[in-house]
C-alpha positions in Angstrom: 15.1 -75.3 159.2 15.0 -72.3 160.7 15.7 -68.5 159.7 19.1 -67.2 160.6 19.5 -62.9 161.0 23.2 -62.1 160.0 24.0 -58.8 159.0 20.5 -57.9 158.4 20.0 -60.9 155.9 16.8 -63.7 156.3 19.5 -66.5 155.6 17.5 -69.7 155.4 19.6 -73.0 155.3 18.1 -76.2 153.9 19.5 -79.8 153.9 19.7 -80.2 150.7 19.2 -78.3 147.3 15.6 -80.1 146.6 14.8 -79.1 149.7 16.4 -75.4 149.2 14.5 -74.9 146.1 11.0 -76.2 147.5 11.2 -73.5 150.1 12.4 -71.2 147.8 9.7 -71.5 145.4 6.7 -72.1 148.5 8.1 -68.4 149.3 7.9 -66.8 145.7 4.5 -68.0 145.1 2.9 -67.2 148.8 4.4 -63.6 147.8 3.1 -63.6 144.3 -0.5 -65.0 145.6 -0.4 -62.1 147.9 -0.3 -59.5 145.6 -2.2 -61.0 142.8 -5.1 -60.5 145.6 -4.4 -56.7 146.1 -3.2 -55.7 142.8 -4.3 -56.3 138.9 -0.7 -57.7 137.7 2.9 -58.8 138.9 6.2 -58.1 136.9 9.3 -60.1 138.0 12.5 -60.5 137.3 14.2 -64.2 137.1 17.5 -65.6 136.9 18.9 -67.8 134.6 21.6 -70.3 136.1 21.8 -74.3 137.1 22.1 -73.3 140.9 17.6 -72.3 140.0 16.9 -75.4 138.7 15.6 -77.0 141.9 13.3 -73.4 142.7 12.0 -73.5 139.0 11.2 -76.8 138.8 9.2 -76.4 142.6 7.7 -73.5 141.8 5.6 -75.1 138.7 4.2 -77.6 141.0 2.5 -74.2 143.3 -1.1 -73.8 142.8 -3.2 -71.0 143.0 -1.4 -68.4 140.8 -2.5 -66.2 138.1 0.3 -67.0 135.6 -1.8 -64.6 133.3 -1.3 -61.5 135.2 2.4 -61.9 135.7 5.0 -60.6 133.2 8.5 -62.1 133.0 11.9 -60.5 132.7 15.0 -61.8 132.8 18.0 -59.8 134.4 20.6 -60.5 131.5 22.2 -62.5 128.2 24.7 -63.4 126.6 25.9 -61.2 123.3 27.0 -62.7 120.1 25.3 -66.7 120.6 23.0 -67.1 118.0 19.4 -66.7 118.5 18.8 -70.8 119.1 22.1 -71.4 121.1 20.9 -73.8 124.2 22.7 -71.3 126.4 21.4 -68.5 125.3 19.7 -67.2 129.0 16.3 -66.3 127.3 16.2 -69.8 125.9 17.5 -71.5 128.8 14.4 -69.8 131.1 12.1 -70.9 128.4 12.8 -74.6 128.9 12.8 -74.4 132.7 9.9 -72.3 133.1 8.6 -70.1 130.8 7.2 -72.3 128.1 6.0 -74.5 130.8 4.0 -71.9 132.6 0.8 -69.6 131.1 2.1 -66.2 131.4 0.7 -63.3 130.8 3.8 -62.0 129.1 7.4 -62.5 128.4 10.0 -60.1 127.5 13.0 -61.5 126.7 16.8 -59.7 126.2 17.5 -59.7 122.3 20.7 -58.3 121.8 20.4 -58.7 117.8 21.0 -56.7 115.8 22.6 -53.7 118.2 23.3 -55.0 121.9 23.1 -51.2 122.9 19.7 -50.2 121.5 18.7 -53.3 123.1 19.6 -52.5 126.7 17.8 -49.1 126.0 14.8 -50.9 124.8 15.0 -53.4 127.5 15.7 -50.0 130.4 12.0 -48.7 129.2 10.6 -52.0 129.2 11.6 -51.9 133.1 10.7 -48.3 133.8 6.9 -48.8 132.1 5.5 -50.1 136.0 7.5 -51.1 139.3 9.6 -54.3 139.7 7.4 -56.6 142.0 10.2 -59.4 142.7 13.6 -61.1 141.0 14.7 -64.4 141.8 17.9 -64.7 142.0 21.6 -66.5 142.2 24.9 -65.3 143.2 28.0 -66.4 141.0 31.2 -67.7 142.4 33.2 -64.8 141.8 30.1 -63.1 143.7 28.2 -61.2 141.1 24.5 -60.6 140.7 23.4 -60.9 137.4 26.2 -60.0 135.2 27.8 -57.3 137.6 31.0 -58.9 137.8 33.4 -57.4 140.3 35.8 -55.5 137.7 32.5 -54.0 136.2 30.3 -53.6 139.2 28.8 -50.5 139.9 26.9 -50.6 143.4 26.0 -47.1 142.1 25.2 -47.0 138.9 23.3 -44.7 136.7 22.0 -46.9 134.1 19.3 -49.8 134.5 20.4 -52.2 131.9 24.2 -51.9 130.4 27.0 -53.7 128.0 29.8 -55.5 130.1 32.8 -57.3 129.8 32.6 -60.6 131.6 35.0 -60.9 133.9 37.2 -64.3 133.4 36.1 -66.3 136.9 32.2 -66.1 136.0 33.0 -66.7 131.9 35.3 -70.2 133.6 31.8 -70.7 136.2 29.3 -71.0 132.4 32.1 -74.2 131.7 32.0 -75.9 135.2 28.4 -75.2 135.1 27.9 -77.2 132.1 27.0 -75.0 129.7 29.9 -74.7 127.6 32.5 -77.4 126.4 35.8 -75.0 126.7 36.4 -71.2 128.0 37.0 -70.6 124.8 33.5 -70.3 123.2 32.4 -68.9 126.0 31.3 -65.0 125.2 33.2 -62.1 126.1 30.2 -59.5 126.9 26.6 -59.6 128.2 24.0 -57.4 128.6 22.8 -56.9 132.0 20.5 -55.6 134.4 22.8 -53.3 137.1 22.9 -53.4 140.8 20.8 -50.5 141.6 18.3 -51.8 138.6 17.9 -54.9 140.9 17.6 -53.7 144.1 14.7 -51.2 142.8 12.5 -54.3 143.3 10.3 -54.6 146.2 11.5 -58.4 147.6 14.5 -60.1 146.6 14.7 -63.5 147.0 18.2 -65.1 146.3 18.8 -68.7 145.8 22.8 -70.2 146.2 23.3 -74.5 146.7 26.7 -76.1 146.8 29.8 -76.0 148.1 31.3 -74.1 145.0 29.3 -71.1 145.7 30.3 -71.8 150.0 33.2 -68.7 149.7 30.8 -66.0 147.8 28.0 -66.9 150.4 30.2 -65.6 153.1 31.5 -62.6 151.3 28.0 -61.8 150.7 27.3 -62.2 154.4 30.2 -61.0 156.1 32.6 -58.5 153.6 32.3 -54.9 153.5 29.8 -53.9 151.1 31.4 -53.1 147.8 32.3 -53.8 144.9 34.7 -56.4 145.4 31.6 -58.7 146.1 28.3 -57.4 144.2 26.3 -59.5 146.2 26.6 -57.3 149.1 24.4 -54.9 148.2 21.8 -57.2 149.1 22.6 -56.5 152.1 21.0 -52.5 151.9 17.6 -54.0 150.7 15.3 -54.4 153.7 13.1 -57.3 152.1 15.9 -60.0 150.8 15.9 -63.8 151.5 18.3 -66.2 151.2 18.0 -69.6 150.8 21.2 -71.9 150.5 22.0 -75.8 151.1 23.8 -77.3 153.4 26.5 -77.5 151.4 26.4 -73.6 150.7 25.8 -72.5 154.2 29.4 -74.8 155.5 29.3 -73.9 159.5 26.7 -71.3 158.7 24.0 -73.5 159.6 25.5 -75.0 162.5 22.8 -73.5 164.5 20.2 -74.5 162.2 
């Protein structure tokens, strides 16, 4: 593997999604050692999605990081699950990482009992210290977090927000696995914005398999807008990307 500069983007394609997420996850903790060394604590923000599976399972297996002097976020969740609901985004981190890892803290989206004093609690939670780094996906329809493209807001004025989830990504949470039918799959989220995320210092952005192949190249190649959210990665001048082969198509045919 070798990097690939397109559009200003560090695209890195890997052979195959274990191999994606182990590079993925060598690069998150070399960054995270790094400043551990120069600064007292990290804060980061983390995605919660089976294409981060293979980077949260590698990125257990790194040594050599205070756990204790990073705090977790998460960049958004689902509104009206109940609390223990397996796909509930805070719970869903907490299986693949968080419970297995000895944080310092975690502070997890609780949209009970009013979703909108919970994005404002969540907003100052942010604000208290700068964001270090976010892991993170892009969705099929090409959002970032929950910034779908009929909500998206490449410029918006709030940090953390209510949305409607637009029917593409609500249809992605079923072929994903994590629902049995459309139907009981929520209507609105909570979610950290565009400009929230892009506030951090290094992004690093994590996409395997052929489903997410179209979004990839709209990321990489579209005008940058809201038509595709993840575009706006392409303004931030420390992102990586890491796909698979099966992401990257004839991307990586120079790879």
């Amino acid at each position: 593997m070798k990097p690939i500069l397109l559009n200003g983007v560090d695209l890195r394609v890997h052979a195959t999604r274990t191999a994606m997420g182990a590079a993925a996850a060598a690069e998150v903790a070399e960054d995270l050692r790094a400043r551990l060394a120069r600064q007292p604590s990290v804060r980061m923000v983390f995605a919660a999605a089976p294409s981060q599976t293979e980077v949260l399972a590698a990125l257990q297996q790194e040594r050599g990081i205070e756990w204790a002097r990073v705090t977790a976020f998460h960049m958004d969740e689902y509104t009206g699950l109940p609390a223990d609901h397996p796909a509930r985004f805070g719970r869903w981190l907490q299986r693949h990482l968080f419970d297995a890892l000895p944080l310092g803290m975690v502070h997890l989206i609780t949209p009970e009992p009013d979703p909108e004093a919970a994005a404002s609690a969540y907003t100052a939670l942010l604000a208290a210290a700068p964001i270090d780094l976010v892991l993170l996906g892009i969705g099929v329809n090409g959002h970032i977090a929950f910034n779908d493209p009929p909500v998206a807001d490449l410029a918006d004025p709030l940090d953390v927000k209510m949305v409607e989830l637009d029917p593409v990504c609500r249809q992605q949470q079923v072929d994903d696995g994590c629902f049995s039918g459309l139907d009981v799959v929520p209507r609105r989220a909570i979610t950290l914005t565009v400009p929230r995320l892009l506030r951090a210092d290094k992004l690093v952005c994590v996409v395997p398999g052929s489903v997410k192949r179209a979004a990839l190249r709209a990321m990489l190649h579209d005008p940058i807008g809201e038509a595709c959210p993840a575009t706006a990665l392409r303004t931030h001048p420390r992102v990586t990307v890491h796909c698979d082969a099966d992401a990257a198509g004839t991307l990586g045919a120079s790879c």
